[in-house]
MOPAC internal coordinates of N, CA, C and O (Angstrom, degrees):
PM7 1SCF
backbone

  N    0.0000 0     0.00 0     0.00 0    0    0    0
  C    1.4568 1     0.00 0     0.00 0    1    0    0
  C    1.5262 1   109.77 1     0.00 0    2    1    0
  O    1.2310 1   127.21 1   -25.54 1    3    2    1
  N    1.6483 1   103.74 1   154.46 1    3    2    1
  C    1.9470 1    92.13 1  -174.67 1    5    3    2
  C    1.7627 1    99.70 1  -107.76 1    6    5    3
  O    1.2310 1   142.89 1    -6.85 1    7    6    5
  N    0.9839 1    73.14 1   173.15 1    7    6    5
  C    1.9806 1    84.53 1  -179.57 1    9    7    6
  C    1.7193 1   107.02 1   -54.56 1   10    9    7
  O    1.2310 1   116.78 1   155.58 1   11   10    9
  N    0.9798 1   123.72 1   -24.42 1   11   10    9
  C    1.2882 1   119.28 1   170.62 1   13   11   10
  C    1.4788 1   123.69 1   -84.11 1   14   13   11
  O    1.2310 1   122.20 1   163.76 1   15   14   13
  N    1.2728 1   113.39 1   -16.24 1   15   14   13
  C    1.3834 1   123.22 1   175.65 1   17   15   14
  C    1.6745 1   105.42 1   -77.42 1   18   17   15
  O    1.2310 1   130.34 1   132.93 1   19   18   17
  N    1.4198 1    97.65 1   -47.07 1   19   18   17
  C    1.8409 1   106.08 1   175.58 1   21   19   18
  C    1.6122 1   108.83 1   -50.76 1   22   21   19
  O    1.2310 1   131.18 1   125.80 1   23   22   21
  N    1.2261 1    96.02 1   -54.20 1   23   22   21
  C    1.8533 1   103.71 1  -171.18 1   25   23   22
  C    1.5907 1   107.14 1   -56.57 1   26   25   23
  O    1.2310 1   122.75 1   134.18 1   27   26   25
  N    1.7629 1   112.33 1   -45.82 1   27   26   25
  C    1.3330 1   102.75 1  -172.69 1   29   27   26
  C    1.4908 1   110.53 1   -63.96 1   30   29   27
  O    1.2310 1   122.27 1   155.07 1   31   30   29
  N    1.4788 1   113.27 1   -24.93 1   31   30   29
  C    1.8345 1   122.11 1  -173.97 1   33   31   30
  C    1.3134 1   102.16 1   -61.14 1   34   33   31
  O    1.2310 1   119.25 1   133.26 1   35   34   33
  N    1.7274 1   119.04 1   -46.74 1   35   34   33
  C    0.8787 1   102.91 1  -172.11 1   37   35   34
  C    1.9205 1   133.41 1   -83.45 1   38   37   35
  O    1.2310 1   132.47 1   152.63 1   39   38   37
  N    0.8070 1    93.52 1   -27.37 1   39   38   37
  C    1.3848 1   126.41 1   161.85 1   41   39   38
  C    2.3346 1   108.12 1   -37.02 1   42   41   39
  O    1.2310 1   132.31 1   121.16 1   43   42   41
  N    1.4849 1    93.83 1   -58.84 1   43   42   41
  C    1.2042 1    95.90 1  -174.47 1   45   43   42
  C    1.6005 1    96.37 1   -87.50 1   46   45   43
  O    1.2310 1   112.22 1   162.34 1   47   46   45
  N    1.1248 1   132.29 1   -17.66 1   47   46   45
  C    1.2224 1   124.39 1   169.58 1   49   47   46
  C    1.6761 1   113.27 1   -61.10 1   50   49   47
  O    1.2310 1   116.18 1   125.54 1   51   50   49
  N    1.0958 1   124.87 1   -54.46 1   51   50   49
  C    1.4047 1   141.70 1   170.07 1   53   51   50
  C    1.6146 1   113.72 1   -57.00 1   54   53   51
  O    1.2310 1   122.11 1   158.69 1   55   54   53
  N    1.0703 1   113.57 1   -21.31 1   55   54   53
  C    1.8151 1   119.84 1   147.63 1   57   55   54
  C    0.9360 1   119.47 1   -56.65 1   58   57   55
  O    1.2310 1   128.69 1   103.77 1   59   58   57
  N    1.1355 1   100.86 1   -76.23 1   59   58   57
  C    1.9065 1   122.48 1   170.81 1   61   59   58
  C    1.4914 1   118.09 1   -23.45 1   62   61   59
  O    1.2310 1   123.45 1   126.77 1   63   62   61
  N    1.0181 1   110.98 1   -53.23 1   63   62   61
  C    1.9545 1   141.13 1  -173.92 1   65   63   62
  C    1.8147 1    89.63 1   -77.73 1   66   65   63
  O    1.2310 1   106.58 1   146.22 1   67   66   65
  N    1.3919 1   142.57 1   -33.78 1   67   66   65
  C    1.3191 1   129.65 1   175.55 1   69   67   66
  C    1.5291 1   119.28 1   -91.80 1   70   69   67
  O    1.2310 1   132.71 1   157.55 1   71   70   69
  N    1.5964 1    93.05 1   -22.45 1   71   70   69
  C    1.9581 1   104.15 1   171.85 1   73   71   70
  C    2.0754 1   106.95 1   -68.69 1   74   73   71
  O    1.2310 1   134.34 1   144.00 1   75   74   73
  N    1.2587 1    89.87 1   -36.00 1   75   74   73
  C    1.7486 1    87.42 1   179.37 1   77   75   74
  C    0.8636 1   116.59 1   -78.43 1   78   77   75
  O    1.2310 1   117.10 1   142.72 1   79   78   77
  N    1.6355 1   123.13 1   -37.28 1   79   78   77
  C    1.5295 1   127.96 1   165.92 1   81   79   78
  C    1.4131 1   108.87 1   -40.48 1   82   81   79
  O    1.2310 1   113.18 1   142.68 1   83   82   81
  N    1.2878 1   130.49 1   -37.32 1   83   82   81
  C    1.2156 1   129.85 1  -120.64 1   85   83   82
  C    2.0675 1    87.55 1  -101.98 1   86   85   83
  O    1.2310 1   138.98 1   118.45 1   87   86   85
  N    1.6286 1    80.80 1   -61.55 1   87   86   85
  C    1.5851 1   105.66 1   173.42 1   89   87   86
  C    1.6939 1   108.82 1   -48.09 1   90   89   87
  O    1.2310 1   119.05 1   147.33 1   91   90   89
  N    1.4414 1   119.41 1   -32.67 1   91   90   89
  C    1.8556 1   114.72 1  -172.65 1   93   91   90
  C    1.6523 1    88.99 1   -87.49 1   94   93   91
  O    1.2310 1   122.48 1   165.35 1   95   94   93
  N    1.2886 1   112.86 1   -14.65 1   95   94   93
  C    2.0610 1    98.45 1   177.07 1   97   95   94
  C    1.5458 1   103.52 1   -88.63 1   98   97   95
  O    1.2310 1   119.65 1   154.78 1   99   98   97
  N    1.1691 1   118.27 1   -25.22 1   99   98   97
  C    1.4099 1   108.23 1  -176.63 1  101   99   98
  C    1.9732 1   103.05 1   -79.28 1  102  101   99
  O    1.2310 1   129.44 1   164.18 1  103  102  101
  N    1.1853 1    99.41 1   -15.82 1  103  102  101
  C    1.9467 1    96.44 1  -164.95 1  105  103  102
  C    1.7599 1    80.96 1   -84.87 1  106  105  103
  O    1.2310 1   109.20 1   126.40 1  107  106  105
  N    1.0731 1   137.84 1   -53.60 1  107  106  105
  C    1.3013 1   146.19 1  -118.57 1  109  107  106
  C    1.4975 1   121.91 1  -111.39 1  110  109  107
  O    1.2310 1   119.33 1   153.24 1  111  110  109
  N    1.5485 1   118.88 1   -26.76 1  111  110  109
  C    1.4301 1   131.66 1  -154.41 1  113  111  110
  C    1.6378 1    88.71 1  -113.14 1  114  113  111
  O    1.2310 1   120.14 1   -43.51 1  115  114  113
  N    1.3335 1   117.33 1   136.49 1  115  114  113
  C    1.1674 1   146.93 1   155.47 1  117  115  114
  C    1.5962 1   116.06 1     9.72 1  118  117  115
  O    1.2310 1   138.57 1    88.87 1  119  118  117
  N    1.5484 1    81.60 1   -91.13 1  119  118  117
  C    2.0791 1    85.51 1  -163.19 1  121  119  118
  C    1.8855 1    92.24 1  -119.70 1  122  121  119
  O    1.2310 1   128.08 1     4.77 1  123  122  121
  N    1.8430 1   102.04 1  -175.23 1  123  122  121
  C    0.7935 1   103.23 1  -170.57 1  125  123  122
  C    2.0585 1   120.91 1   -67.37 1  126  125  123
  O    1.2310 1   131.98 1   165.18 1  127  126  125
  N    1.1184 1    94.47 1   -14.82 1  127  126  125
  C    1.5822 1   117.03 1  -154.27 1  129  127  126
  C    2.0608 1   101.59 1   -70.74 1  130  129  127
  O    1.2310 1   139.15 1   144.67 1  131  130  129
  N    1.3384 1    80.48 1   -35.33 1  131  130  129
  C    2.0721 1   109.17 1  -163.22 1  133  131  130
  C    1.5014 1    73.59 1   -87.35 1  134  133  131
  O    1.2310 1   111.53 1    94.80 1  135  134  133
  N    1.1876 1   133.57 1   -85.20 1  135  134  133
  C    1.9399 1   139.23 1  -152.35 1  137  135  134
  C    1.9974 1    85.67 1   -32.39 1  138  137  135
  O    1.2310 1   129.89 1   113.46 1  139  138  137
  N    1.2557 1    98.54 1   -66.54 1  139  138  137
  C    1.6276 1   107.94 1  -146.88 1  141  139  138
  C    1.7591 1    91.99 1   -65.33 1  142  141  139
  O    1.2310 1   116.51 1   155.89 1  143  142  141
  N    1.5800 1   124.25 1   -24.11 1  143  142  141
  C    1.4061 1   100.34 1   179.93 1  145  143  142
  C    1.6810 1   120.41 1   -86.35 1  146  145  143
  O    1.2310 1   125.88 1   172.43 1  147  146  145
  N    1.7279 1   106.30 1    -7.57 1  147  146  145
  C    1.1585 1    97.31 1   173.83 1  149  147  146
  C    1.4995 1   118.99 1   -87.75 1  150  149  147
  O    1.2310 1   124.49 1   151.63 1  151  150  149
  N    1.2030 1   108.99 1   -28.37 1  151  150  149
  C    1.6576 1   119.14 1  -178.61 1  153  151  150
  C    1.4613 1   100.78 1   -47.89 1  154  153  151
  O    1.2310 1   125.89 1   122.27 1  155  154  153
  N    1.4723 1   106.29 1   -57.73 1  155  154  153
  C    1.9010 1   123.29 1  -172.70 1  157  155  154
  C    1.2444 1   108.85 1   -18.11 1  158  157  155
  O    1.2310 1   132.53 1   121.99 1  159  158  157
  N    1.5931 1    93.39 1   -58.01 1  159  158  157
  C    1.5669 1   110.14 1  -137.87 1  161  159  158
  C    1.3731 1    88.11 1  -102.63 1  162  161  159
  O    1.2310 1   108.46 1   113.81 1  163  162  161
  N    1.1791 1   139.18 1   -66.19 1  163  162  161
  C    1.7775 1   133.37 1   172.95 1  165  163  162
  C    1.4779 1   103.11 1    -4.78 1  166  165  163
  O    1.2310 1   133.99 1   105.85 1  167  166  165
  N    1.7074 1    90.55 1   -74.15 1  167  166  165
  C    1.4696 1   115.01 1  -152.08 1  169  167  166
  C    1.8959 1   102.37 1   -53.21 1  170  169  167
  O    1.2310 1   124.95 1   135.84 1  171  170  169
  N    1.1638 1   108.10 1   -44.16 1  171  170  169
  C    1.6872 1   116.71 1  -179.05 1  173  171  170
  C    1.7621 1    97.89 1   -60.56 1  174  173  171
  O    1.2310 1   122.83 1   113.36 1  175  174  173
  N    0.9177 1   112.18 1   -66.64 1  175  174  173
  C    1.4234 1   116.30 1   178.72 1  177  175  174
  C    1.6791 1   121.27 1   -34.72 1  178  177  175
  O    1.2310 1   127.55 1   121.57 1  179  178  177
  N    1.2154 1   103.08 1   -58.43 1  179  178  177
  C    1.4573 1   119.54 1   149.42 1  181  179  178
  C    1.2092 1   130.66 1   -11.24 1  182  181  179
  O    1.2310 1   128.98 1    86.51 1  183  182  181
  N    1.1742 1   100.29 1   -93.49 1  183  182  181
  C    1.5804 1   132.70 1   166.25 1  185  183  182
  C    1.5367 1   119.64 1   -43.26 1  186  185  183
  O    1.2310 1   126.60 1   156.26 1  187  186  185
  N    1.4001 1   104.92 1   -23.74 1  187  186  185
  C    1.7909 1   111.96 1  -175.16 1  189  187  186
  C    2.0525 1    87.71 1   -86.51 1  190  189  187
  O    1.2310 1   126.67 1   143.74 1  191  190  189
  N    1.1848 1   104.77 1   -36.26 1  191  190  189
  C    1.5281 1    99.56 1  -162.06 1  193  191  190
  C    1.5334 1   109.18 1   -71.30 1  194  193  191
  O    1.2310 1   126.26 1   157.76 1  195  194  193
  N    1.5667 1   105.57 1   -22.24 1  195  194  193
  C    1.5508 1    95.38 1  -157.43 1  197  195  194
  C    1.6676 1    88.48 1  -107.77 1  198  197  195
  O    1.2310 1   117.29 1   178.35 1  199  198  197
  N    1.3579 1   122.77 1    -1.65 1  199  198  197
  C    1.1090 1   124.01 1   160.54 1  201  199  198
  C    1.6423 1   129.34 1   -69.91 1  202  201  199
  O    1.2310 1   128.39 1   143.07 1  203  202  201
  N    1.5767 1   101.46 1   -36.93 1  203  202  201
  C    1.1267 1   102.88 1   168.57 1  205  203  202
  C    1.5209 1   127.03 1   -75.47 1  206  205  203
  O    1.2310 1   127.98 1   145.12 1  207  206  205
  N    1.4124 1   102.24 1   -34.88 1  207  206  205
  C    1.5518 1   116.48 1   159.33 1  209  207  206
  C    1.8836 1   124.80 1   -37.83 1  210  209  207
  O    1.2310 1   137.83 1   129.00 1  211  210  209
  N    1.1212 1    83.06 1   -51.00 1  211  210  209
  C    1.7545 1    91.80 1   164.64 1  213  211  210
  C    1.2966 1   134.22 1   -69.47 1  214  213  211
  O    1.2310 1   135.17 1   147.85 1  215  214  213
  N    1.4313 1    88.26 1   -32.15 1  215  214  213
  C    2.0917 1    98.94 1   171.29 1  217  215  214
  C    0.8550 1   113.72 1   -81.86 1  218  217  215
  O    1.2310 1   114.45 1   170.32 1  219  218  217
  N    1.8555 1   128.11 1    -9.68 1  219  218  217
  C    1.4540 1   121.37 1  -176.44 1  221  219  218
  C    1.9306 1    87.39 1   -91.43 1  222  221  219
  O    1.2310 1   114.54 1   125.89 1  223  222  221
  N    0.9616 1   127.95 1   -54.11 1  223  222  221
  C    1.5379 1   130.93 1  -160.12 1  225  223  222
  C    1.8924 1    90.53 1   -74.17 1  226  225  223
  O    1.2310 1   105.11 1  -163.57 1  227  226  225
  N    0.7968 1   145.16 1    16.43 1  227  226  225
  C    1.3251 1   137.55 1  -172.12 1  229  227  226
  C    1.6123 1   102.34 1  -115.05 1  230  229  227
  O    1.2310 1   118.09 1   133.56 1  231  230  229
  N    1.5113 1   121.25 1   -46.44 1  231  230  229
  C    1.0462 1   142.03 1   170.74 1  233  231  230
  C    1.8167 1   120.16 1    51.44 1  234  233  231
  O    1.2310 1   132.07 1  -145.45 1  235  234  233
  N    1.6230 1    94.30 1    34.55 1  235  234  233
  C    1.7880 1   117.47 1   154.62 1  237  235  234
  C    1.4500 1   100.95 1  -113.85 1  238  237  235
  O    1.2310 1   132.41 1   -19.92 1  239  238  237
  N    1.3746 1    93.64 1   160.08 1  239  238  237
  C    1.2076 1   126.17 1   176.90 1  241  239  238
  C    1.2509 1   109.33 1   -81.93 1  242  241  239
  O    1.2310 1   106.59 1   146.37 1  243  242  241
  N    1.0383 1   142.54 1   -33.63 1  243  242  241
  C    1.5605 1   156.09 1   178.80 1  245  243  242
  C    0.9606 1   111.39 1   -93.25 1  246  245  243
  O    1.2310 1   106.82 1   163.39 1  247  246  245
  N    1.5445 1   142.14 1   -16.61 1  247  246  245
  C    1.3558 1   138.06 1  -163.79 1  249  247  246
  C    1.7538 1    83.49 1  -110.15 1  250  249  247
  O    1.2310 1   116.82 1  -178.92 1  251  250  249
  N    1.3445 1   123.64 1     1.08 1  251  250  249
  C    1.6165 1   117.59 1  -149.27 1  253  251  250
  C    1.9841 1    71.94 1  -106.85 1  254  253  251
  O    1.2310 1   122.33 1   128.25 1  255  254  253
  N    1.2795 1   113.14 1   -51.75 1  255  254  253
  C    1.5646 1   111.77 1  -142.33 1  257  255  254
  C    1.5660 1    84.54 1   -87.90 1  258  257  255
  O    1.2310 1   116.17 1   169.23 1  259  258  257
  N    1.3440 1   124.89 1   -10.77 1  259  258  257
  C    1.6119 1   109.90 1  -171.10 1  261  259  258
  C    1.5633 1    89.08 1   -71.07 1  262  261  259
  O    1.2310 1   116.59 1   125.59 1  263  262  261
  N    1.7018 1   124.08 1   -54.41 1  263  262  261
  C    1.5245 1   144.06 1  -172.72 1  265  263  262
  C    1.6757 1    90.99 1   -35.29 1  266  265  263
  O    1.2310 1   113.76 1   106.04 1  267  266  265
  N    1.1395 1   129.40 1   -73.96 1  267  266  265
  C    1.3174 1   155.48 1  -163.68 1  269  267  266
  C    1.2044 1    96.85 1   -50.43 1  270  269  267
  O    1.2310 1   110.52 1   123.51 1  271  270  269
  N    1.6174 1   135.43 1   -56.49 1  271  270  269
  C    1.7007 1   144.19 1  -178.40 1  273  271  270
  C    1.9410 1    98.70 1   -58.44 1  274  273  271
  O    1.2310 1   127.32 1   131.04 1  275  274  273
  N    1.2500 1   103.52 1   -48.96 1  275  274  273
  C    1.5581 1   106.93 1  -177.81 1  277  275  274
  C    1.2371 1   105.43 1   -60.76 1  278  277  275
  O    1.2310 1   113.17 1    97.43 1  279  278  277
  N    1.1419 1   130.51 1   -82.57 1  279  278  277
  C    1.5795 1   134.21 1   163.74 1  281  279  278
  C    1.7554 1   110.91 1    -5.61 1  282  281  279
  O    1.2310 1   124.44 1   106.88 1  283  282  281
  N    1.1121 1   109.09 1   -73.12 1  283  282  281
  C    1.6924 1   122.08 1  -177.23 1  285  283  282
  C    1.7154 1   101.87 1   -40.68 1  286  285  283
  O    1.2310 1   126.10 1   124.25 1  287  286  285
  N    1.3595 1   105.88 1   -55.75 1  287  286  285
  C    1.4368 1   109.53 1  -170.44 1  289  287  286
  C    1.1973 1   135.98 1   -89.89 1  290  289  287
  O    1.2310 1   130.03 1  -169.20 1  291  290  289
  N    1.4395 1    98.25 1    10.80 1  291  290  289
  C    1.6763 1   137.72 1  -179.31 1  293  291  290
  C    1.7939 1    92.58 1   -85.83 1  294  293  291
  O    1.2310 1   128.00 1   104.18 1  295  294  293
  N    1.0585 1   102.21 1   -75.82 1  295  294  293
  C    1.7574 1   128.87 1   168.78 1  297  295  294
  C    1.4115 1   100.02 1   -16.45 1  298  297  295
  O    1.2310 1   121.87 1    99.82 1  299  298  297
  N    1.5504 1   114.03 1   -80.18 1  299  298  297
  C    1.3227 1   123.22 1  -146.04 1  301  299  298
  C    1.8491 1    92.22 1   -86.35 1  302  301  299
  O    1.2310 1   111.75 1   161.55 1  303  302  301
  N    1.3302 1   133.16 1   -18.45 1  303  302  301
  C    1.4532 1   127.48 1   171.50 1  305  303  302
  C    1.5932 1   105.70 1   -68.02 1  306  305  303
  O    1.2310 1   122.01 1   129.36 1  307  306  305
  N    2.1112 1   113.76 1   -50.64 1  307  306  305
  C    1.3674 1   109.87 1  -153.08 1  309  307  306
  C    1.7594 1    94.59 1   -60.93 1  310  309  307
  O    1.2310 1   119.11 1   143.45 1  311  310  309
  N    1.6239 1   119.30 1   -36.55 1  311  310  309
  C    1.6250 1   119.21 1  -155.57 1  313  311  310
  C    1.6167 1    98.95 1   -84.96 1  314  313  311
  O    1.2310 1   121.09 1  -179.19 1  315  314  313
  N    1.3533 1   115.52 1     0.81 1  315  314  313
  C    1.6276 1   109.91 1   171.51 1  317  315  314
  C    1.4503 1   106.32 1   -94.78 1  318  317  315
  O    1.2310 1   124.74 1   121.59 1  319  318  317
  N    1.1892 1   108.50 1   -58.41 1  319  318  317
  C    1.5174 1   106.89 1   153.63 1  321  319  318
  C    1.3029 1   147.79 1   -17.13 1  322  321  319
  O    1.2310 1   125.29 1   123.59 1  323  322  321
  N    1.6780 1   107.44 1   -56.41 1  323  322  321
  C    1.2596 1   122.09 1  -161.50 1  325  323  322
  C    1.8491 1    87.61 1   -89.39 1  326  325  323
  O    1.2310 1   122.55 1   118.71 1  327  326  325
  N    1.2999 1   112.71 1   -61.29 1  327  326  325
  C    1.7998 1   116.30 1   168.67 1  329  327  326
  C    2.1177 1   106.38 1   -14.43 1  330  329  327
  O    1.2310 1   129.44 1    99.94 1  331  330  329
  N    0.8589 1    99.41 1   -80.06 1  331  330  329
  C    1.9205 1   130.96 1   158.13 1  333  331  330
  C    1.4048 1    96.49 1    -7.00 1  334  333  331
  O    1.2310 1   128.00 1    97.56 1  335  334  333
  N    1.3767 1   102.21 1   -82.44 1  335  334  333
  C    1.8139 1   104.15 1  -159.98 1  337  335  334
  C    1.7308 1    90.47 1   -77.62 1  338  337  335
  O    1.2310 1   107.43 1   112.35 1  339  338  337
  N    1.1876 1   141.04 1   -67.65 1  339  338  337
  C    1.1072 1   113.95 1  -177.36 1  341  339  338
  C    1.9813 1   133.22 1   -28.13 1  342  341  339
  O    1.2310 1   133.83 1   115.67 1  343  342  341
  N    1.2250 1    90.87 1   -64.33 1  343  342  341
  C    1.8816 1   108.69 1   170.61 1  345  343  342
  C    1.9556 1   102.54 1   -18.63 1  346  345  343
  O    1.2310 1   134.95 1   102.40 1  347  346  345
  N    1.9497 1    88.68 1   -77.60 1  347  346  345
  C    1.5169 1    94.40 1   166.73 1  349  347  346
  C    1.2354 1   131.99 1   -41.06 1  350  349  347
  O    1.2310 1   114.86 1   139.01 1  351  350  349
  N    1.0625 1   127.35 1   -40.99 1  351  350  349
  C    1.5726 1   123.44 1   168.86 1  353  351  350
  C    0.8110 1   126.53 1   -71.69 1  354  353  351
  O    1.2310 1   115.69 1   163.53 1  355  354  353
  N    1.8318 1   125.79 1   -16.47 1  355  354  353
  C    1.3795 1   136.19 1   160.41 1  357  355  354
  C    1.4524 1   123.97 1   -67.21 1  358  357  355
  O    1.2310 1   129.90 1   131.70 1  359  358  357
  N    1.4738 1    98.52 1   -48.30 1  359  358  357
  C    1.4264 1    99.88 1   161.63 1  361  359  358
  C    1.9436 1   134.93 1   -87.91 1  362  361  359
  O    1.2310 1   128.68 1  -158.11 1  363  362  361
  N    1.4885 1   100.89 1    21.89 1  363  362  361
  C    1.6045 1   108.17 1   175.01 1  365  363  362
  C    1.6843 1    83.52 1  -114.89 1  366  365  363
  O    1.2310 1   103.84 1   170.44 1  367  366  365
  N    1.3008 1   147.37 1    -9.56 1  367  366  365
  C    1.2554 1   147.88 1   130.82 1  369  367  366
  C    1.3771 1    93.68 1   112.91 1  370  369  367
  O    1.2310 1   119.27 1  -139.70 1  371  370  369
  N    1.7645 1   119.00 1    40.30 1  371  370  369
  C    1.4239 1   113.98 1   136.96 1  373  371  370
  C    1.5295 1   130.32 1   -70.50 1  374  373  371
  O    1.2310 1   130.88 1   -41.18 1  375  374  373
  N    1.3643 1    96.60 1   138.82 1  375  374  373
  C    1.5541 1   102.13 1  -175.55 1  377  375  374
  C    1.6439 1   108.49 1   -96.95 1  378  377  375
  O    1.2310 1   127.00 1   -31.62 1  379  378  377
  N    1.3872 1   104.14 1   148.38 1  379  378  377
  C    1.2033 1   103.16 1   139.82 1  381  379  378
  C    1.1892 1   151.25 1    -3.39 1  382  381  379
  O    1.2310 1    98.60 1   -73.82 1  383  382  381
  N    1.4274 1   155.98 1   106.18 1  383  382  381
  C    1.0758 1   127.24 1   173.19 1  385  383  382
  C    1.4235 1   118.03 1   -75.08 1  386  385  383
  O    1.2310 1   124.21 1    -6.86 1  387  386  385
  N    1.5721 1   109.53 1   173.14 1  387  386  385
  C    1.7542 1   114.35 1  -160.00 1  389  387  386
  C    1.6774 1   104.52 1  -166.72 1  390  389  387
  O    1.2310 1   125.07 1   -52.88 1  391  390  389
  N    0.8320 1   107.86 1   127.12 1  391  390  389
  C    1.7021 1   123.30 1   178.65 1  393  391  390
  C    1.5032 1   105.66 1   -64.15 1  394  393  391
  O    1.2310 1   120.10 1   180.00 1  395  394  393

């Protein structure tokens, strides 16, 4: 294997490791508000790693910036989204959780 094959392994490995993170905050954390901010942000995090992982093993320039366009619009859907389901839960008059 070449050094770029390692980097992309590792790369999508280190996705992988923020998708489970992501998945033990949604099983694990409190209320709905905490679940949906860790998933968000895991899952984005994620997705940037195993994205980049692919643009290194892909080794175009165009196949790199299409990865990169997906990513971007991953981003700007999950934080419209995630805004969305929160709002709603504010206004069906779930709270927060609180110690």
């Amino acid at each position: 294997m070449t050094l770029e094959s390692w980097l992309a392994l590792a790369l999508i490995a280190i996705g992988g490791v923020f998708f489970l993170a992501g998945t033990v905050g949604l099983l694990r954390l409190p209320d709905a508000y905490t679940r949906l901010h860790a998933l968000t942000k895991a899952d984005n995090v994620g997705l940037g790693f195993v994205a980049t992982g692919l643009a290194v093993l892909s080794g175009s320039w165009l196949v790199a910036c299409k990865l990169l366009l997906v990513w971007l619009l991953v981003l700007l859907s999950a934080a419209a989204a995630a805004h969305l389901i929160a709002q709603s839960n504010l206004r069906r008059g779930i709270r927060p959780w609180q110690r």
